[in-house]
VOBA-1610 file (N, C-alpha, C; in pm, whole numbers, padded with zeros to 5 digits, always signed):
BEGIN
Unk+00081-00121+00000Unk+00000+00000+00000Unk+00085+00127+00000Unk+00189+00121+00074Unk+00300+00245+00071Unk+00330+00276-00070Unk+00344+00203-00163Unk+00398+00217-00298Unk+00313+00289-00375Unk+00197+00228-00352Unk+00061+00286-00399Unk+00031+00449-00372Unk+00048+00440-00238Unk+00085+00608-00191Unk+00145+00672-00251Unk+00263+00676-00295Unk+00377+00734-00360Unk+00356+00718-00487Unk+00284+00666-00570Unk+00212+00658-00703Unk+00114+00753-00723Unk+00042+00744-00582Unk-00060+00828-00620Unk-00051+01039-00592Unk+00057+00997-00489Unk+00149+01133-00460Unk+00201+01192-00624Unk+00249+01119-00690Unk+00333+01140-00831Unk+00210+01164-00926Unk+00083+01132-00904Unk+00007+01167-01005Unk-00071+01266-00952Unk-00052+01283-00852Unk-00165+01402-00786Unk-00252+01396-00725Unk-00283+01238-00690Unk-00391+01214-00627Unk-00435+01208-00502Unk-00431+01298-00473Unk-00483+01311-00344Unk-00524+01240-00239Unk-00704+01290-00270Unk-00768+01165-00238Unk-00731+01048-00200Unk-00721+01033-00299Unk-00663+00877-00321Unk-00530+00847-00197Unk-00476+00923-00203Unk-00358+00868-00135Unk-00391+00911+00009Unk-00484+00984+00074Unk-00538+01006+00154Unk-00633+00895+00238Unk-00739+00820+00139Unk-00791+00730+00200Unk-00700+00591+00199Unk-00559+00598+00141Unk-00525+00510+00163Unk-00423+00488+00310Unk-00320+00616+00320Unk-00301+00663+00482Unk-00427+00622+00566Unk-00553+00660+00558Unk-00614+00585+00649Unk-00628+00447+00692Unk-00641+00420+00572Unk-00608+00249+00565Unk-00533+00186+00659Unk-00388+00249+00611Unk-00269+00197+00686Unk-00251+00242+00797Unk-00309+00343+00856Unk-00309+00393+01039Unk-00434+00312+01082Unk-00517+00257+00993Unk-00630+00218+01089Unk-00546+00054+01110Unk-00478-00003+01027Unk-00398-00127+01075Unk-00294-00107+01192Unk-00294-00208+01266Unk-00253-00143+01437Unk-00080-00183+01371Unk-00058-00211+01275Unk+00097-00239+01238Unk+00164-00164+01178Unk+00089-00030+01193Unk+00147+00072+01068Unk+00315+00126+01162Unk+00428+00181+01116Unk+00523+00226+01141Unk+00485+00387+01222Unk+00592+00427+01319Unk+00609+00564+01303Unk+00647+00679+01172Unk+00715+00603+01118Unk+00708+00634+00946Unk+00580+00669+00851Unk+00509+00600+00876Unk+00386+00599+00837Unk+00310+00682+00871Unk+00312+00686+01010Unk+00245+00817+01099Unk+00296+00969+01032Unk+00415+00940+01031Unk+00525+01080+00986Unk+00435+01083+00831Unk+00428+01056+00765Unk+00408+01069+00627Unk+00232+01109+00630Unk+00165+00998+00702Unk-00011+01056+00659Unk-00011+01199+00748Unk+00055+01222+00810Unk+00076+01311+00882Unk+00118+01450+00828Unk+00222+01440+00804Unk+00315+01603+00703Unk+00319+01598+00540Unk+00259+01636+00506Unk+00293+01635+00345Unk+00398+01773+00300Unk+00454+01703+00224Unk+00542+01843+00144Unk+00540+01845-00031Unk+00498+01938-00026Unk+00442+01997-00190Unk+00558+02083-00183Unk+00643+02118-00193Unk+00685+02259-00191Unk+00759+02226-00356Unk+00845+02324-00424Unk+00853+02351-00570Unk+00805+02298-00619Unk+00704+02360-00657Unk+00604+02300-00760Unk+00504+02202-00809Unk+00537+02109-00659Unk+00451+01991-00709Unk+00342+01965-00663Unk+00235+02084-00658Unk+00121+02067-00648Unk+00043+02164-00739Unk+00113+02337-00777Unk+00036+02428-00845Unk-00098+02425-00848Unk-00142+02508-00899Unk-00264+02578-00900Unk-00368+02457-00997Unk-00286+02390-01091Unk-00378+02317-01148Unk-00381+02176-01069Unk-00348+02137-01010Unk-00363+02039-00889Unk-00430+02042-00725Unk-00460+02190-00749Unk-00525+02248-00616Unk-00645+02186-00611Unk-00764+02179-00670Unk-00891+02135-00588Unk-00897+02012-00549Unk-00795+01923-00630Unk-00792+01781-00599Unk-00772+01805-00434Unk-00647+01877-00400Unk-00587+01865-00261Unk-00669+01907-00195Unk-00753+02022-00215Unk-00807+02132-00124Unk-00960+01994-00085Unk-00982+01900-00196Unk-01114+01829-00147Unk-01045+01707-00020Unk-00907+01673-00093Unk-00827+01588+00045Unk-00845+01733+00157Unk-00877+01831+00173Unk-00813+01895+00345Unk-00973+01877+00380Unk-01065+01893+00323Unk-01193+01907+00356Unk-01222+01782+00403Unk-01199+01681+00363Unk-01205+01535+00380Unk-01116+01493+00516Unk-01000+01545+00532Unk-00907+01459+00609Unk-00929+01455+00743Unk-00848+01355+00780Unk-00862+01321+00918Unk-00742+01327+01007Unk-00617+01286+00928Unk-00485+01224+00947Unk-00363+01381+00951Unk-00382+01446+00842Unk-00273+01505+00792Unk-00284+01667+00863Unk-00172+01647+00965Unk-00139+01793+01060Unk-00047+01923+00998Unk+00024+01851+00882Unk+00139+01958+00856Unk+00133+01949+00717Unk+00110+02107+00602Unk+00110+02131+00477Unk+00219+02231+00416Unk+00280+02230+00342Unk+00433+02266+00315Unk+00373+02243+00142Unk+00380+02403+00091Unk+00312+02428+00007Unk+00414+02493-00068Unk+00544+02538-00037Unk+00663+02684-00056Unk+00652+02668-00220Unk+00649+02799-00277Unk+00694+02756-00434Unk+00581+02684-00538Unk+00415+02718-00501Unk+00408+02614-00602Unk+00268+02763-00654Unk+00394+02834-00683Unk+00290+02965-00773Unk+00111+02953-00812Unk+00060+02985-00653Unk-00054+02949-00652Unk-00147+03086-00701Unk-00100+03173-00612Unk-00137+03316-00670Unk-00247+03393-00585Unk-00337+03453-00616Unk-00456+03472-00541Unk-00614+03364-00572Unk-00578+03327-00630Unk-00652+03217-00643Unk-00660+03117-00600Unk-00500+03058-00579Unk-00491+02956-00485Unk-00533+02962-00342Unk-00472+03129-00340Unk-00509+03163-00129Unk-00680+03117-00103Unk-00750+03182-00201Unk-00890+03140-00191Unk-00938+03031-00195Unk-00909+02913-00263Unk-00941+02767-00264Unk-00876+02691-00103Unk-00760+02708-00100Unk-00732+02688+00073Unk-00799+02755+00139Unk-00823+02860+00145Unk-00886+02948+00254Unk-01035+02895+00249Unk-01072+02821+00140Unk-01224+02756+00177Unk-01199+02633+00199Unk-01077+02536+00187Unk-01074+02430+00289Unk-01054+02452+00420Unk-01031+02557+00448Unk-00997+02572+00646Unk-01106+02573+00694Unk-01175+02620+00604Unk-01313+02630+00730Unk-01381+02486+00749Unk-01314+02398+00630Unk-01384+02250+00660Unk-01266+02196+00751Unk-01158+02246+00800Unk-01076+02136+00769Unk-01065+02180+00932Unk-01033+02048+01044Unk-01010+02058+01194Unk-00921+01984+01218Unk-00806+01929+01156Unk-00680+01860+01157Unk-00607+01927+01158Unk-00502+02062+01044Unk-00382+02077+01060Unk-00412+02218+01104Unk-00291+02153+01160Unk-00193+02272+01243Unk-00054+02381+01212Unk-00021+02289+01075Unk+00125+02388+01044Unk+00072+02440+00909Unk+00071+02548+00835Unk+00111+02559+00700Unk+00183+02670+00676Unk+00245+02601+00550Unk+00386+02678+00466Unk+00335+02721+00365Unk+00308+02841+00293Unk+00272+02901+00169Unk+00402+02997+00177Unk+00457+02978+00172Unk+00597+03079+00165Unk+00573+03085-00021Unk+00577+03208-00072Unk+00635+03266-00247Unk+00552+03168-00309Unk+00450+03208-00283Unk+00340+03134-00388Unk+00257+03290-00487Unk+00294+03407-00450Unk+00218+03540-00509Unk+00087+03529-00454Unk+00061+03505-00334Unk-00129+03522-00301Unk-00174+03646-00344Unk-00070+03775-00301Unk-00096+03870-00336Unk-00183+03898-00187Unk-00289+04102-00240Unk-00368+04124-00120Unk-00481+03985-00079Unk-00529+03965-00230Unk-00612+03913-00231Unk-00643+03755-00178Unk-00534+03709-00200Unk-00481+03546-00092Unk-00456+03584+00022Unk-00430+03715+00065Unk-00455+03699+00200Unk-00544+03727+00282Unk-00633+03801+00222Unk-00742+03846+00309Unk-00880+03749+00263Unk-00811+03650+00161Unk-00876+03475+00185Unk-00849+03405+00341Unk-00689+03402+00308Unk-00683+03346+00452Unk-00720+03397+00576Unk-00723+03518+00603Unk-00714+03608+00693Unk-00880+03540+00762Unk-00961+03563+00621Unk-01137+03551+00635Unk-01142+03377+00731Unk-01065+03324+00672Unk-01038+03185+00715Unk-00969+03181+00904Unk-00881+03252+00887Unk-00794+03231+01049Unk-00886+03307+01127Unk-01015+03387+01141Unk-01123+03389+01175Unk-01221+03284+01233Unk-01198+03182+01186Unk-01308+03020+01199Unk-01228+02966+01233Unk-01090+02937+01226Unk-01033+02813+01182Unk-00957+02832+01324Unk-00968+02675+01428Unk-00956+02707+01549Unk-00829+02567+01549Unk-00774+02536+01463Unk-00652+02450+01501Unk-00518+02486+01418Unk-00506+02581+01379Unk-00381+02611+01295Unk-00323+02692+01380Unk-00193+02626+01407Unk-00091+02694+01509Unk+00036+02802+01451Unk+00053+02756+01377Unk+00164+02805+01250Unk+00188+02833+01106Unk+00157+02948+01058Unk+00140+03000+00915Unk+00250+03069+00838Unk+00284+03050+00763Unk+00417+03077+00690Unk+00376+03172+00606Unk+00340+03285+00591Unk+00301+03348+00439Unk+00407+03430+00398Unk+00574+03401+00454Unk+00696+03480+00395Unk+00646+03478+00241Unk+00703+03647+00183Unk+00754+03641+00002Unk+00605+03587-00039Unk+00519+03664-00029Unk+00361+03669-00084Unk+00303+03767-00129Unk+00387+03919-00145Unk+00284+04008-00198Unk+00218+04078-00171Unk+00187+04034-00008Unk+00070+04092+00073Unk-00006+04227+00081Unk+00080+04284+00117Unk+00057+04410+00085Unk+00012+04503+00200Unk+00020+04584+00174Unk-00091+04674+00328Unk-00187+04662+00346Unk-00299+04674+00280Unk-00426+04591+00269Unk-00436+04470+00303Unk-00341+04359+00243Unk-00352+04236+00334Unk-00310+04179+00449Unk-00186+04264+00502Unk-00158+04332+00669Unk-00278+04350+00774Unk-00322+04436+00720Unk-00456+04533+00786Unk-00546+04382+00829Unk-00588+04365+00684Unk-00669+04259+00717Unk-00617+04110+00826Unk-00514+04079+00789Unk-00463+03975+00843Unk-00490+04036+01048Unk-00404+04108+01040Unk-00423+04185+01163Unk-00570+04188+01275Unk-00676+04233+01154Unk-00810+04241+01248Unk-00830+04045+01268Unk-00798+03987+01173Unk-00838+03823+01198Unk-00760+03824+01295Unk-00650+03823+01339Unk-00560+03790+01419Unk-00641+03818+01573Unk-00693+03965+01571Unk-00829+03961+01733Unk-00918+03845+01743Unk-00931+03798+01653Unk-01039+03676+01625Unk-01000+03553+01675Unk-00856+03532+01633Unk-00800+03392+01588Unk-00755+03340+01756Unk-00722+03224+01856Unk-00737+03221+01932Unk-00608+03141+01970Unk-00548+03048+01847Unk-00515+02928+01846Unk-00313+02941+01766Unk-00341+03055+01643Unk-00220+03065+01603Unk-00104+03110+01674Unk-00021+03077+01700Unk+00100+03099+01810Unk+00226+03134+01714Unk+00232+03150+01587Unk+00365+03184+01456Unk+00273+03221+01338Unk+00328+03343+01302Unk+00300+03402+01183Unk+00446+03469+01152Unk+00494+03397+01006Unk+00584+03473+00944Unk+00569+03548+00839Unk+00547+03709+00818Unk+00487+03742+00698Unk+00614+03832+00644Unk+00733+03750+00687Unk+00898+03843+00618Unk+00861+03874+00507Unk+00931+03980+00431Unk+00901+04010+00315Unk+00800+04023+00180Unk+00693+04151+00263Unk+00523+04107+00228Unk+00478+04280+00186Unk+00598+04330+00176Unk+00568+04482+00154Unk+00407+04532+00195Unk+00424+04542+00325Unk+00328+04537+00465Unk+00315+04693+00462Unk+00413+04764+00423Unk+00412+04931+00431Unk+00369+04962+00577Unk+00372+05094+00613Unk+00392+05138+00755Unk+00241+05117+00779Unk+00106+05118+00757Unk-00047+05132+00755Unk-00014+04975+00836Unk-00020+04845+00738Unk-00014+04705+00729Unk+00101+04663+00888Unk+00210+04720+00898Unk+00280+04701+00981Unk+00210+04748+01125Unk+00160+04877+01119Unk+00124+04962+01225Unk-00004+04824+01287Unk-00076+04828+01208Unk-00203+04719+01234Unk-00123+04627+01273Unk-00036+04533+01271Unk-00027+04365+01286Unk+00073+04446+01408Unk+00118+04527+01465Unk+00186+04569+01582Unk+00085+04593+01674Unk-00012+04666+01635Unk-00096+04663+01761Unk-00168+04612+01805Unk-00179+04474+01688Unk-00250+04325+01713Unk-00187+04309+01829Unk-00085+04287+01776Unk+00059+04228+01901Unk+00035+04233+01992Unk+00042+04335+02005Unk+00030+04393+02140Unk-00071+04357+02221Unk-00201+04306+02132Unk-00315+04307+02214Unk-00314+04100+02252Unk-00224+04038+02135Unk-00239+03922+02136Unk-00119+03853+02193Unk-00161+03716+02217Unk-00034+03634+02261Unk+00064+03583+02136Unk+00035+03617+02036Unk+00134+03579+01877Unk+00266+03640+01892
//
């Protein structure tokens, strides 16, 4: 079944390789290996893009298993931010994600932003080298009064401008992030 996984990882399939991690954690013989893998996925350069997104985004809505998403590099854009940002609100499993230099732009973020609003198990968000912008600062910022649960936000290099910066500082201030 592991092989099968990794077949279906190489074609994109999600799903598929999703209900099959279940499979193999619901057998009481599965490895810590195993755990590690239905567990963390890593997409990062490229190997998921924008034309492979809804497949994944219907695996986060679906899942049960998988805590950690590592997305870096796979030029999703603002379009992509929005298709994730409508799996979070289904999704009550993970806890880490990496969108580092995908271009969300304002507009991917104040997808997610709308999302880290609801979404009460994501501990750690990566949106370094995205575009963001001051507008998507601002916004990120007011979710951030909302959000209860995130404990890391990296938004390095997001040309945040002094407006975008000023806001996510006096989040700060008000939050435990």
């Amino acid at each position: 079944m592991r092989k099968e996984v990794r077949e279906y990882f190489k074609q994109r399939k999600f799903l598929k390789a999703l209900e099959l991690f279940e499979e193999i954690l619901k057998n009481s013989q599965h490895s810590p290996e195993d755990q590690q893998n239905a567990s963390i996925w890593y997409f990062s350069s490229n190997k998921c893009r924008l034309k492979n997104l809804n497949e994944l985004t219907n695996a986060l809505c679906k899942n049960t298993t998988l805590k950690g998403l590592n997305l870096v590099w796979n030029k999703l854009g603002s379009e992509g931010g929005k298709a994730l940002a409508d799996a979070f609100y289904k999704n009550s499993t993970l806890i880490s994600l990496s969108l580092e230099s995908n271009a969300l732009g304002s507009g991917g973020g104040k997808s997610l932003a709308d999302a880290l609003c609801k979404n009460s198990t994501l501990t750690l968000l990566n949106l370094r080298h995205n575009q963001i912008g001051s507008k998507g600062g601002k916004t990120l910022a007011d979710a951030l009064c909302k959000n209860s649960t995130l404990t890391s936000l990296n938004l390095e290099n997001n040309n945040l401008g002094s407006e975008g910066g000023k806001a996510l500082a006096d989040d700060f201030a008000r939050t435990s992030l």
